[in-house]
C-alpha positions as CSV (number, residue, x, y, z in Angstrom):
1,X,0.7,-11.6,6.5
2,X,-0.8,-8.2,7.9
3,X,-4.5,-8.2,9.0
4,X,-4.6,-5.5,6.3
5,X,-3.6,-7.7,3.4
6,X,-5.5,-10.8,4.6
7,X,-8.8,-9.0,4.7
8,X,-7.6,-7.2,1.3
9,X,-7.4,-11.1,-0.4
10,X,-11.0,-12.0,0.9
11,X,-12.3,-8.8,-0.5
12,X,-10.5,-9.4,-3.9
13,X,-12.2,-13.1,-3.8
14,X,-15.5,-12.0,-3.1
15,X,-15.1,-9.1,-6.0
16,X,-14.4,-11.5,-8.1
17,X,-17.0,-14.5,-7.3
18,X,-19.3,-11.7,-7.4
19,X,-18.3,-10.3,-10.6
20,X,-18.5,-13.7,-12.6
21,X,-22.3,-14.6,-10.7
22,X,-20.8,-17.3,-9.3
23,X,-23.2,-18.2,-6.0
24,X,-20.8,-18.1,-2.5
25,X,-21.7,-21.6,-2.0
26,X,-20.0,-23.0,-5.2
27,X,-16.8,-21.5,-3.7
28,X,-13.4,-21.1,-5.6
29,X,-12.3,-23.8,-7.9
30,X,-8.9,-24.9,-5.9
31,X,-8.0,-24.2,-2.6
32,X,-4.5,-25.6,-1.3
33,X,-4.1,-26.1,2.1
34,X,-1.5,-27.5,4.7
35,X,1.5,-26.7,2.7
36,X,4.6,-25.0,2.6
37,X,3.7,-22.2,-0.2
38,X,6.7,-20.5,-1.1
39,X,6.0,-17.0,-2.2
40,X,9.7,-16.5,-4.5
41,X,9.2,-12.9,-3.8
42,X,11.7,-10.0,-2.2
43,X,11.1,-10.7,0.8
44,X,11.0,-14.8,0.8
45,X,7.1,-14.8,2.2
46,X,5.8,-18.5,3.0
47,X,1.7,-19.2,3.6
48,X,0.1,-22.1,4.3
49,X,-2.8,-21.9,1.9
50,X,-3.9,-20.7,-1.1
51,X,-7.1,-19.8,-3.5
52,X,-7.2,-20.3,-7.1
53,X,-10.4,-19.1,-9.1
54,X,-10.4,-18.8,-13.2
55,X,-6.7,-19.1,-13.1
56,X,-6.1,-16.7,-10.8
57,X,-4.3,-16.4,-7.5
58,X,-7.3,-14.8,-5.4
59,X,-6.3,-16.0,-1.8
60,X,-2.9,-16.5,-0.2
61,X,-2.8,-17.0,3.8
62,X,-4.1,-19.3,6.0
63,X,-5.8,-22.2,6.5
64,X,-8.9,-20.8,8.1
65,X,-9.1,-17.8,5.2
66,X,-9.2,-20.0,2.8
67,X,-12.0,-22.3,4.3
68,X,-14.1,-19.6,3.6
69,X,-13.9,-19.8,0.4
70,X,-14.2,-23.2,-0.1
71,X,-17.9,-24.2,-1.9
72,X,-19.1,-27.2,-3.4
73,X,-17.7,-27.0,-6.4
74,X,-13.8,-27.0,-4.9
75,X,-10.9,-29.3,-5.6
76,X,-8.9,-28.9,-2.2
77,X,-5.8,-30.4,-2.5
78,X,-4.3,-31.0,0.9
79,X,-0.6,-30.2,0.7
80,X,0.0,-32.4,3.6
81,X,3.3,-30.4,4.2
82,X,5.0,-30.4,0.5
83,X,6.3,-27.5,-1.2
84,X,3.9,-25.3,-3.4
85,X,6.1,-22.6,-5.1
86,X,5.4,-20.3,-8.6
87,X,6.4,-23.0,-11.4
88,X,9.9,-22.7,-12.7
89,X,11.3,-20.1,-16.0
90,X,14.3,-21.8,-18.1
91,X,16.2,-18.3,-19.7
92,X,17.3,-20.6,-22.7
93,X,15.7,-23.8,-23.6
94,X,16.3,-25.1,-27.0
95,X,12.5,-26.9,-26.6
96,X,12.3,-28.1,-29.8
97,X,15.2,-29.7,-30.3
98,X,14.9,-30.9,-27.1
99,X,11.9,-33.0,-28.6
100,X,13.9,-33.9,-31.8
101,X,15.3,-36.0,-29.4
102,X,12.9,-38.0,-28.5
103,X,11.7,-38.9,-32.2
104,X,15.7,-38.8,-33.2
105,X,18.9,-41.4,-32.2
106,X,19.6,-39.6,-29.0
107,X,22.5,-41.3,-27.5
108,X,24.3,-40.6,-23.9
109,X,27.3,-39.4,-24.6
110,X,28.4,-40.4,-20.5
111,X,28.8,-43.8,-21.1
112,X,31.5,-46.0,-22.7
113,X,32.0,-46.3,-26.1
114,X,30.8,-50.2,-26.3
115,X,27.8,-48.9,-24.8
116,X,27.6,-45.8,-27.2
117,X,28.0,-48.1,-30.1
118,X,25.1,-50.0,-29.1
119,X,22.6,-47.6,-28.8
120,X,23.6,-46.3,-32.0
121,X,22.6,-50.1,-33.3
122,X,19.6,-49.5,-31.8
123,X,18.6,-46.6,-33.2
124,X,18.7,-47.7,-36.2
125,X,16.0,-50.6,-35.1
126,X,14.0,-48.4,-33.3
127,X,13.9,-45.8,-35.8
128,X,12.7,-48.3,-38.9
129,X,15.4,-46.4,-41.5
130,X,15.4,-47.6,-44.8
131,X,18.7,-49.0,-46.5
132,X,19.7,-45.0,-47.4
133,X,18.3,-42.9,-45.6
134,X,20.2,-40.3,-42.8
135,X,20.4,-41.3,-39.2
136,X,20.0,-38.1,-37.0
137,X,20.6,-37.7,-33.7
138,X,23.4,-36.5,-31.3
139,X,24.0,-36.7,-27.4
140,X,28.0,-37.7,-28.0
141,X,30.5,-35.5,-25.7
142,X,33.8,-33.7,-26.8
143,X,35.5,-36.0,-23.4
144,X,34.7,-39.3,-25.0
145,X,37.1,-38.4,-27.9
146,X,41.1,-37.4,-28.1
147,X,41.0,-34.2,-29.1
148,X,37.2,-33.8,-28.7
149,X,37.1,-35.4,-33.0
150,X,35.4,-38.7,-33.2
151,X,36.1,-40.2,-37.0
152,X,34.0,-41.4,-39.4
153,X,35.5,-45.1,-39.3
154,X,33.5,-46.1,-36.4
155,X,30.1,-45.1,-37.7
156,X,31.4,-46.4,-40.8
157,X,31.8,-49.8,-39.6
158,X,28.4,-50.0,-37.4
159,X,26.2,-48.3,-40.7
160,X,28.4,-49.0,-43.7
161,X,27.4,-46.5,-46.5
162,X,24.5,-45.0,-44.8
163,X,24.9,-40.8,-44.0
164,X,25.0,-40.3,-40.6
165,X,24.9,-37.0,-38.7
166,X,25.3,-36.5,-35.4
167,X,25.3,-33.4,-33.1
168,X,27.6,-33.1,-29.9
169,X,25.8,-32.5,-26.5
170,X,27.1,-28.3,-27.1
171,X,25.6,-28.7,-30.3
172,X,28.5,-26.9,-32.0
173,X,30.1,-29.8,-33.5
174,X,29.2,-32.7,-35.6
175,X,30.2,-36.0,-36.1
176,X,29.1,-37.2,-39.9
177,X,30.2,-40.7,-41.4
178,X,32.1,-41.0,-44.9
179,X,28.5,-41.2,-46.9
180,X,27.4,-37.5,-45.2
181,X,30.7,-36.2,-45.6
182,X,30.4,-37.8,-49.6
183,X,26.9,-36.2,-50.4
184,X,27.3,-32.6,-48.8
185,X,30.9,-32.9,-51.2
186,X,32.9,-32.4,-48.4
187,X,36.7,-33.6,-49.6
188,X,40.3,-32.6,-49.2
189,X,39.8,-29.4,-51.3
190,X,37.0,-28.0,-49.2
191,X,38.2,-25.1,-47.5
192,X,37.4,-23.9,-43.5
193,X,34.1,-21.9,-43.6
194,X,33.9,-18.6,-42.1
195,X,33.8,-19.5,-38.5
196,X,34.2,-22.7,-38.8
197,X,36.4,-25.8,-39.0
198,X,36.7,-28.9,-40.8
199,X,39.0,-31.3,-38.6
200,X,41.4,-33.3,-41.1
201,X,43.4,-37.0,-40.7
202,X,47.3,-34.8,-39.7
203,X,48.9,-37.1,-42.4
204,X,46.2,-37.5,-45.2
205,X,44.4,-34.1,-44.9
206,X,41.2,-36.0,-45.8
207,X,38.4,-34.3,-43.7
208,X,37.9,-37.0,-40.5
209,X,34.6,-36.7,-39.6
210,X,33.8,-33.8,-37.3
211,X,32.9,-30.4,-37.9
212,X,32.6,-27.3,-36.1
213,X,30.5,-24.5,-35.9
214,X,29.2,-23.1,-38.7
215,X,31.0,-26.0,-41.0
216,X,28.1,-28.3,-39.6
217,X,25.9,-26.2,-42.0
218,X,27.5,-28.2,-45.1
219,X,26.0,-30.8,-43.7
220,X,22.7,-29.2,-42.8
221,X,22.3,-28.0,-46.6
222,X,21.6,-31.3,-47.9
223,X,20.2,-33.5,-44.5
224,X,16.6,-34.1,-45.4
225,X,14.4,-32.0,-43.4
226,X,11.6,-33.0,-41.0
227,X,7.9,-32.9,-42.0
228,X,6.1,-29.9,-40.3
229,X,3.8,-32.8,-38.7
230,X,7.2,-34.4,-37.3
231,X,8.5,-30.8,-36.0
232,X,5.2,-30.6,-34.4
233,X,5.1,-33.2,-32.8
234,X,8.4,-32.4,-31.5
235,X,7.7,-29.4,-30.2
236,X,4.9,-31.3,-27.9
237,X,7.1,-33.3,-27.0
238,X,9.4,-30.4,-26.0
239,X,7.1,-28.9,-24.1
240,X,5.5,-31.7,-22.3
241,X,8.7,-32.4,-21.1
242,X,9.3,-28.6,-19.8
243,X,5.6,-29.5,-17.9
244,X,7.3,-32.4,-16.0
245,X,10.0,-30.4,-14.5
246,X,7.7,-27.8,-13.3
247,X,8.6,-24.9,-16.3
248,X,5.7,-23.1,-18.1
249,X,7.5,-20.5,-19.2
250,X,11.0,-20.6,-21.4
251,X,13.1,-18.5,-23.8
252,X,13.9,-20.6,-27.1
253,X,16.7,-18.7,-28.7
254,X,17.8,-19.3,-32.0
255,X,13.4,-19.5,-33.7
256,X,13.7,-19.1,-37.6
257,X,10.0,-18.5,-39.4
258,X,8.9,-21.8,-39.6
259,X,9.8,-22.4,-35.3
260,X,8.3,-19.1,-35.2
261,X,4.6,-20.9,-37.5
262,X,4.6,-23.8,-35.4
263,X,4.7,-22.1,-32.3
264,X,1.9,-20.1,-33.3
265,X,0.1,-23.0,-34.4
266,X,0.8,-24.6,-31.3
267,X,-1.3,-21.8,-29.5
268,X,-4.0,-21.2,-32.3
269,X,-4.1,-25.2,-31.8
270,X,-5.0,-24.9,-27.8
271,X,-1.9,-27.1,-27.6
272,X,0.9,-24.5,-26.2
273,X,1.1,-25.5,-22.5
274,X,3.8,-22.3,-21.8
275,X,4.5,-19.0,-22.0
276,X,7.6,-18.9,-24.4
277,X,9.6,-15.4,-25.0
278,X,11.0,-16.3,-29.1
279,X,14.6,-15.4,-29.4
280,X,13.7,-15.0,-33.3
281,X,17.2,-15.1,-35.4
282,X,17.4,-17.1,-39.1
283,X,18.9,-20.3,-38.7
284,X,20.7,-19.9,-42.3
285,X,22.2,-16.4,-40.9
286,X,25.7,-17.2,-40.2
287,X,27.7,-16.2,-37.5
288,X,28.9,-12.7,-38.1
289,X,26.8,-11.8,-40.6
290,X,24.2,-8.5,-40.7
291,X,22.0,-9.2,-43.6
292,X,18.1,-8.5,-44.3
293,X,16.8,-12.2,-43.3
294,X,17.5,-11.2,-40.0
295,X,15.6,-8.2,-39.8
296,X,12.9,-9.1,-42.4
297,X,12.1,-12.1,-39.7
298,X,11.9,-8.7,-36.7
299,X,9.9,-6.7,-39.1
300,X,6.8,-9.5,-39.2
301,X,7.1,-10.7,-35.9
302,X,3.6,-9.0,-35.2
303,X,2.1,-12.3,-36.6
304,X,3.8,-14.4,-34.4
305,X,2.4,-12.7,-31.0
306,X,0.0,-14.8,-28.8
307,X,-1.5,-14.7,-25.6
308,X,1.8,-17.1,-24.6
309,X,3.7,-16.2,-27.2
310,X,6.0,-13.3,-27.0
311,X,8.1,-12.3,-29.9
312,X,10.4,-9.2,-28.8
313,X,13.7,-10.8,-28.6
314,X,16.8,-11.6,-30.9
315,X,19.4,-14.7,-30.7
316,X,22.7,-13.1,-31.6
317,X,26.0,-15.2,-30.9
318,X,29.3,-14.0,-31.3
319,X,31.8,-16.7,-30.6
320,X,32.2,-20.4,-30.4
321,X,33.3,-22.6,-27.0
322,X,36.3,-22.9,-24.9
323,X,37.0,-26.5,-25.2
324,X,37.1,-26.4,-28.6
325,X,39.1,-23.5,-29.2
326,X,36.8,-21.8,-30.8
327,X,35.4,-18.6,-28.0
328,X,36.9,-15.5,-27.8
329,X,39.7,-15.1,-24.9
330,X,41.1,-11.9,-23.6
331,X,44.4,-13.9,-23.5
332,X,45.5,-16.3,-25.5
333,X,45.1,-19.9,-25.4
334,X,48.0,-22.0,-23.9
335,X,48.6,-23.4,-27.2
336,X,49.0,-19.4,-28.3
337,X,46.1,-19.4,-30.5
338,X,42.8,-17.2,-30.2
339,X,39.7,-17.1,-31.8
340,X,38.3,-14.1,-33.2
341,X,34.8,-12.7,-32.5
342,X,32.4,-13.8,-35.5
343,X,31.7,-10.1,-35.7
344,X,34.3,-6.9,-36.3
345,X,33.8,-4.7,-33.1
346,X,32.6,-1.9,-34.8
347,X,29.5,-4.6,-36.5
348,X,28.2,-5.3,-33.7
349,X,28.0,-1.7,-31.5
350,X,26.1,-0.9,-35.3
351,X,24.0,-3.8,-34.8
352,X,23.4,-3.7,-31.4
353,X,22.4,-0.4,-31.9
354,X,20.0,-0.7,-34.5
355,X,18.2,-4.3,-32.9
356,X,17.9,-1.6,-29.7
357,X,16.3,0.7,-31.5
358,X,13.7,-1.8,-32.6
359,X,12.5,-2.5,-28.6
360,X,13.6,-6.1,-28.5
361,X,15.8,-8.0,-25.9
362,X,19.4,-8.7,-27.2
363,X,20.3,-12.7,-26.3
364,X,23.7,-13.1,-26.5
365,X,25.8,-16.1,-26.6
366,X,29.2,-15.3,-25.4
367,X,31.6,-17.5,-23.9
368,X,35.1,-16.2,-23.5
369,X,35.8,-13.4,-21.7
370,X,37.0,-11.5,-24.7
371,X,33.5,-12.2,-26.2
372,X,31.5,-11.3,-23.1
373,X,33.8,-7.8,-23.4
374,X,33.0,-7.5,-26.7
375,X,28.9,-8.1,-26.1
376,X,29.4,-5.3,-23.2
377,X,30.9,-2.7,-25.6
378,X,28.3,-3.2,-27.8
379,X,25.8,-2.9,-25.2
380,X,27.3,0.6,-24.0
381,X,27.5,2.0,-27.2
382,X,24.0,1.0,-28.0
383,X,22.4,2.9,-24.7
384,X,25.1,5.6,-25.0
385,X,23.7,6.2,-28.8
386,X,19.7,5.5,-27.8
387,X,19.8,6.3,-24.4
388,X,18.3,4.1,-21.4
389,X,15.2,1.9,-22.0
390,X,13.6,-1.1,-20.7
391,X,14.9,-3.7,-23.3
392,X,15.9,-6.3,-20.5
393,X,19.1,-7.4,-22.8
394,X,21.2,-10.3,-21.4
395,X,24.3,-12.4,-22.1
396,X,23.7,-16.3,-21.7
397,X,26.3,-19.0,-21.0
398,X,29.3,-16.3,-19.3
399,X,32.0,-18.9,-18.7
400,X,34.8,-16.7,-17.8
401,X,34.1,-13.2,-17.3
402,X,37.3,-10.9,-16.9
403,X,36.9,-9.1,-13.0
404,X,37.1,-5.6,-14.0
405,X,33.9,-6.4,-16.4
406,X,31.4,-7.9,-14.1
407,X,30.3,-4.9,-11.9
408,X,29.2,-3.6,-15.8
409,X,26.3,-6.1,-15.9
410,X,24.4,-4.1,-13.3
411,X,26.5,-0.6,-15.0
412,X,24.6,-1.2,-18.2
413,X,21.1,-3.4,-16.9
414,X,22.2,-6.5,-18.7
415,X,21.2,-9.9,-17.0
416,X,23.9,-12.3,-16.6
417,X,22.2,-15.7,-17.7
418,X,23.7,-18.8,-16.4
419,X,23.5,-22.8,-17.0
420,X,24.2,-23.5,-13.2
421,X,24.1,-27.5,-14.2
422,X,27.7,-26.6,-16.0
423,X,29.1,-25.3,-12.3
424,X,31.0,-28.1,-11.3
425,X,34.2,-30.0,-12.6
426,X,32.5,-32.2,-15.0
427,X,34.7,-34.0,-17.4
428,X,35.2,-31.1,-19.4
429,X,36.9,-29.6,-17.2
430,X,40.5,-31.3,-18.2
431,X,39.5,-30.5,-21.6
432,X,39.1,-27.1,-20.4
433,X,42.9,-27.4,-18.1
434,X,44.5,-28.2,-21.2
435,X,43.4,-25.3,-23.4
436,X,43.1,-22.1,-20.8
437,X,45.1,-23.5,-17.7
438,X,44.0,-24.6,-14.1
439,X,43.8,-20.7,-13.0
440,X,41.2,-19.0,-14.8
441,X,39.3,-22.4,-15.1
442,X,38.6,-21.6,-11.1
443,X,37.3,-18.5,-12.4
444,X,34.0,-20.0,-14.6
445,X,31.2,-19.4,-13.8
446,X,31.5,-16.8,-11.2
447,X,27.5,-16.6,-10.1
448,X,28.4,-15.5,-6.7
449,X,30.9,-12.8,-8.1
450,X,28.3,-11.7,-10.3
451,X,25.8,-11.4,-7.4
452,X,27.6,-9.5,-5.3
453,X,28.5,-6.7,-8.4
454,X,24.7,-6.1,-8.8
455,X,23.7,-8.0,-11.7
456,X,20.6,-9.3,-11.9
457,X,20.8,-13.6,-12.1
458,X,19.1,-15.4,-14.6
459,X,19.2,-19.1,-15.3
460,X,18.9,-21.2,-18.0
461,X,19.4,-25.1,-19.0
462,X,20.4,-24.8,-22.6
463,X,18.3,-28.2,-23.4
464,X,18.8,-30.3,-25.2
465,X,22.7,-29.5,-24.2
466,X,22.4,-30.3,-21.1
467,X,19.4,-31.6,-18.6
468,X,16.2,-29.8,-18.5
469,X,15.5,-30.1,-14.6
470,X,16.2,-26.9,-13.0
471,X,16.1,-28.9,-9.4
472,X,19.4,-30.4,-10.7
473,X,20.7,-26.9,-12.1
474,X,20.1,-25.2,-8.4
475,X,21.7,-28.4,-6.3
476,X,24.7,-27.4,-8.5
477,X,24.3,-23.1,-8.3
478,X,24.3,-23.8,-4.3
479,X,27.1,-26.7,-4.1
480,X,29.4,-25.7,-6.8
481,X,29.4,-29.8,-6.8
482,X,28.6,-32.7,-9.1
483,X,24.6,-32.9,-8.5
484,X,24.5,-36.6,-8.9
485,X,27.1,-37.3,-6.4
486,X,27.0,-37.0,-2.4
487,X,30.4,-35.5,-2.4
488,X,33.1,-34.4,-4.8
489,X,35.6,-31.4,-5.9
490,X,34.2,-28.0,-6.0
491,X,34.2,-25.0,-9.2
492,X,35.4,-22.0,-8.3
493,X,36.3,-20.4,-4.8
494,X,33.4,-18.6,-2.8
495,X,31.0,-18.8,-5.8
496,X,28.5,-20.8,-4.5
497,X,25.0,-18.9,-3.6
498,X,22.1,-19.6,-1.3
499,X,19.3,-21.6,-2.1
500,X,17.0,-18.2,-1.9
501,X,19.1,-16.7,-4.8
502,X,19.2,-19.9,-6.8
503,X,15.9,-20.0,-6.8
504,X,15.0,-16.4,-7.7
505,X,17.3,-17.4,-10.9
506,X,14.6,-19.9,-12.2
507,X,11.4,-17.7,-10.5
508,X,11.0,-14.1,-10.1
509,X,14.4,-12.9,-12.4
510,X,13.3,-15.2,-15.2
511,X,10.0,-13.9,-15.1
512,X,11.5,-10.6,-15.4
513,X,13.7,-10.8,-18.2
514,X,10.7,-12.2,-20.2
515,X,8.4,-9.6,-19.7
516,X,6.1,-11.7,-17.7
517,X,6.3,-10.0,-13.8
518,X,3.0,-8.5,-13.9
519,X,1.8,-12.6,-14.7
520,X,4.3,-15.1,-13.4
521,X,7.2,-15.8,-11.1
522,X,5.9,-15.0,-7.7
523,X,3.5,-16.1,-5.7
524,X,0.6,-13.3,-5.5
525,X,-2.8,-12.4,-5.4
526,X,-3.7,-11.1,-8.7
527,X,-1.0,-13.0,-10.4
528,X,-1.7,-16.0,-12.6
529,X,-2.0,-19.6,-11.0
530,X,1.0,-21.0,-12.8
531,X,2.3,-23.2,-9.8
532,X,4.1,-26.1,-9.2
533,X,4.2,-28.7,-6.1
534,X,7.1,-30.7,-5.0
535,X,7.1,-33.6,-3.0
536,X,9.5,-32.2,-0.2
537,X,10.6,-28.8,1.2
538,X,13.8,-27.7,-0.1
539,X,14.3,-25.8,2.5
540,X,14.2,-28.5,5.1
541,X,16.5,-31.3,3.6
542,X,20.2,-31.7,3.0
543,X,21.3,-29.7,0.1
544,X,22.5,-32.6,-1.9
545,X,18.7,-34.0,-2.0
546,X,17.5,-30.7,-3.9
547,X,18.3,-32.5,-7.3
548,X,16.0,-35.5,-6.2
549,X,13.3,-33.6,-5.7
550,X,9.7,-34.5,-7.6
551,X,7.6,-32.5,-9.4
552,X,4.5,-34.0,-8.4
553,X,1.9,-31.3,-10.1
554,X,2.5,-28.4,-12.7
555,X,-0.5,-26.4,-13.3
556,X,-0.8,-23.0,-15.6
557,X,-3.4,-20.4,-15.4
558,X,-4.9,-23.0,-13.0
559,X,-4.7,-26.1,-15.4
560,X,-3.1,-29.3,-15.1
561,X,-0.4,-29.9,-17.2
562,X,1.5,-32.2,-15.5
563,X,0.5,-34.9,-13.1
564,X,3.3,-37.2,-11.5
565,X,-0.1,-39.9,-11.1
């Protein structure tokens, strides 16, 4: 750090202890020394100490400069060589459902179906459900299944006539026993919803007991709801968990009103331990449709706006996923089928244009390339008809992006958010073979391709879809390997990226694309102490031990909220 700068962050700390009368010999209130302090900004700055006061960064340097700030009233906290670093930002985090979870049946949907069928026994123990009522839950995976449709006879069998709904890990299809399929009056008559699909026995055409997409809401319109206190104490939940992984800041996309009330509450509660950007869309609003919930729910956002709380962004999501047939491809699928856009073209430009026009970020869901063509269109028209502004739209999940679109991320400002966990051959990846072919399954995911047309990298962990640690998502972003594994096939030619870049994805571009750079992301004097310690450097092990890494403190605006102890 220049001499300049150095005596610039002592003069900053004593304007400030001066300021708030606080006597030089009290000193700041932390002071981190010893460490590895990763800065996360442009130029990939590392210090060895640093100075908190009132939640503030006030001191970054060395050891010695921030001795002489050190009073009485100081917590040192001697690094002893571990990694400090600004705490991590998750682009899309489904946060409350992510704490459903824990007060649901959540199963793992990796293990074998003996297994499976025993923690579903289990749930129902550990849950205390009376002789009718639902069990809810999910976890299950597409691979477990032929054809990605478990039936109703096996939860039949474990839970006899009691509804049962379950969610997939994608959360796009559901898996509901006889009694659920019974009560929502789900039978042979029932025809496909917009959007949608009920899978059906080939021979009977009885519906077999998985839906997709938007035919789970049949389901959803007559599952008993969870008591505000329940959804509240989910949302702790949620969020204590984001605090263990080091994340105190996160976009939940998809917040209806009442998400939108608790959230507030959370904050008017002093219980809201992150900064959350609300991705506000009705969870009634079906795909494809442009009605007056959606913007009724923009117009009073106002009352939803916190000093965490930031409510200038909409959850739009215009196709389905590739395994299941249901995204949007430029080309066919191999079976000859496609799956149109849950919007006409012309919709969404109008739409686009109009949520522009309104000064909130567009989140996109789109999948297939034709989808993520489609979200770009809509894009250009939008700033062709409004004209440039500083709406920091994006397009989250981007599975297979079409080459002569990606150098129009950076063309048109739109962030490319990706769920790095999901860039390696998984088990979904022969599901995937079968449906698009080996070639352009080589082609998802294309971070590094992205990178090098100018886009601007986000990530995200789509929790409760997929795991919430963002150590595990970067192992994978760098490796284009399985995370949990020492070795193992790759995804995708050249697309891996530096450990630098992964990491900007979950800092300092985050941080951007939620409006929070002036606060968050970096490591700065001025900024806010929202910091996180690890208990090794990630720069100085084997890249396959980034996913092991601890969290071993999370603090925000200089508070603890997480403590490994």
């Amino acid at each position: 750090m220049p001499n300049s700068i150095k005596l610039f962050c002592i003069t900053c700390v004593v304007i400030l202890m001066s300021a708030c009368n606080l006597p030089p010999e009290e000193g700041i209130d932390t002071a981190f020394i010893n460490g590895g302090i990763y800065h996360a900004d442009e130029s990939h700055s590392w210090s060895e100490a640093l100075g908190v006061e009132d939640g503030v960064i006030v001191m970054v340097g060395s050891n010695d400069e921030v001795n002489k700030l050190i009073g009485i009233k100081t917590n040192i906290i001697d690094l002893k060589d571990k990694m400090l670093m600004p705490s991590f930002h998750d682009g899309h985090a489904h946060v409350e459902y992510g704490g459903r979870d824990k007060i649901n049946c959540r199963i793992d949907g990796r293990s074998s179906p003996i297994s499976m069928r025993q923690q579903l026994n289990n749930c129902t123990m550990s849950l205390n459900l009376g002789k009718d009522e639902w069990l809810i839950g999910g976890g299950w995976e597409l691979f477990n299944f032929p054809d990605g449709a478990p039936t109703s006879e096996m939860l039949d069998e474990i839970f006899g006539n009691r509804p049962v709904f379950l969610s997939d890990a994608f959360g796009h299809n559901a898996w509901v026993s006889s009694k659920a399929l019974e009560l929502a009056g789900i039978n042979s008559d029932t025809l496909d919803p917009s959007n949608g699909k009920i899978i059906r026995d080939s021979v009977t055409g009885k519906p077999s007991g998985t839906l997709r997409d938007s035919a789970m809401n049949l389901i959803l319109e007559v599952l008993p709801a969870l008591t505000t206190e329940q959804r509240y104490e989910a949302l702790l939940l949620g969020i204590k968990e984001a605090n263990k992984y080091g994340i105190t800041a996160f976009i939940e996309p998809g917040v209806d009103q009442p998400l939108a009330r608790l959230y507030k509450n959370l904050e008017d509660n002093g219980d809201l331990n992150a900064r959350v950007m609300l991705a506000l869309s009705p969870i009634n609003n079906l795909p494809g449709s442009v009605g007056s919930e959606l913007f009724d729910l923009l117009a009073d956002r106002e009352q939803y706006r916190g000093q965490y709380i930031n409510p200038d962004s909409v959850k739009i999501y215009i196709d389905g996923v590739i395994e299941t047939r249901t995204s949007t491809m430029l080309e066919p699928y191999s079976d000859g089928s496609n799956f149109p856009s849950f919007y006409k073209q012309e919709e969404l430009e109008l739409l686009f244009q109009r949520l522009d026009t309104m000064k909130v970020q567009i989140h996109t869901h789109a999948i297939g390339d034709g989808a993520i063509r489609n979200a770009l269109d809509a894009y250009e028209y939008a700033f062709l008809k409004n004209g440039p502004n500083n709406n920091r739209h994006l397009i989250v999940h981007l599975q297979l992006i079409d080459d002569a679109d990606q150098p129009r991320f950076n063309e048109l400002g739109v962030a490319a958010n990706f769920q790095c966990l999901w860039c390696y051959p998984d088990p979904y990846i022969d599901f995937a073979e079968d449906v698009v072919g080996v070639d352009r399954v080589e082609k998802f995911f294309p971070v590094r391709s992205l990178q090098k047309a100018g886009a601007l990298l986000v990530g995200g962990s789509d929790w409760n879809v997929s795991s919430l640690n963002p150590l595990e998502a970067i192992e994978t972003a760098v490796r284009r390997q399985d995370p949990y594994a020492e070795s193992g096939p790759s995804l995708g030619r050249n697309e891996e990226i530096d450990l630098y870049t992964a990491l900007d994805m979950y800092t300092r571009n985050a941080s951007y694309v939620m409006r929070l750079e002036d606060k968050t992301g970096t490591i700065e004097v001025g900024k806010r102490a929202d910091l996180i310690v690890l208990d090794r450097n990630l720069f100085e092990i084997p890249v396959t031990e980034i996913s092991e890494a601890k969290v071993l403190l999370t603090l925000m605006d200089g508070r603890e909220v997480y403590n490994l102890q």
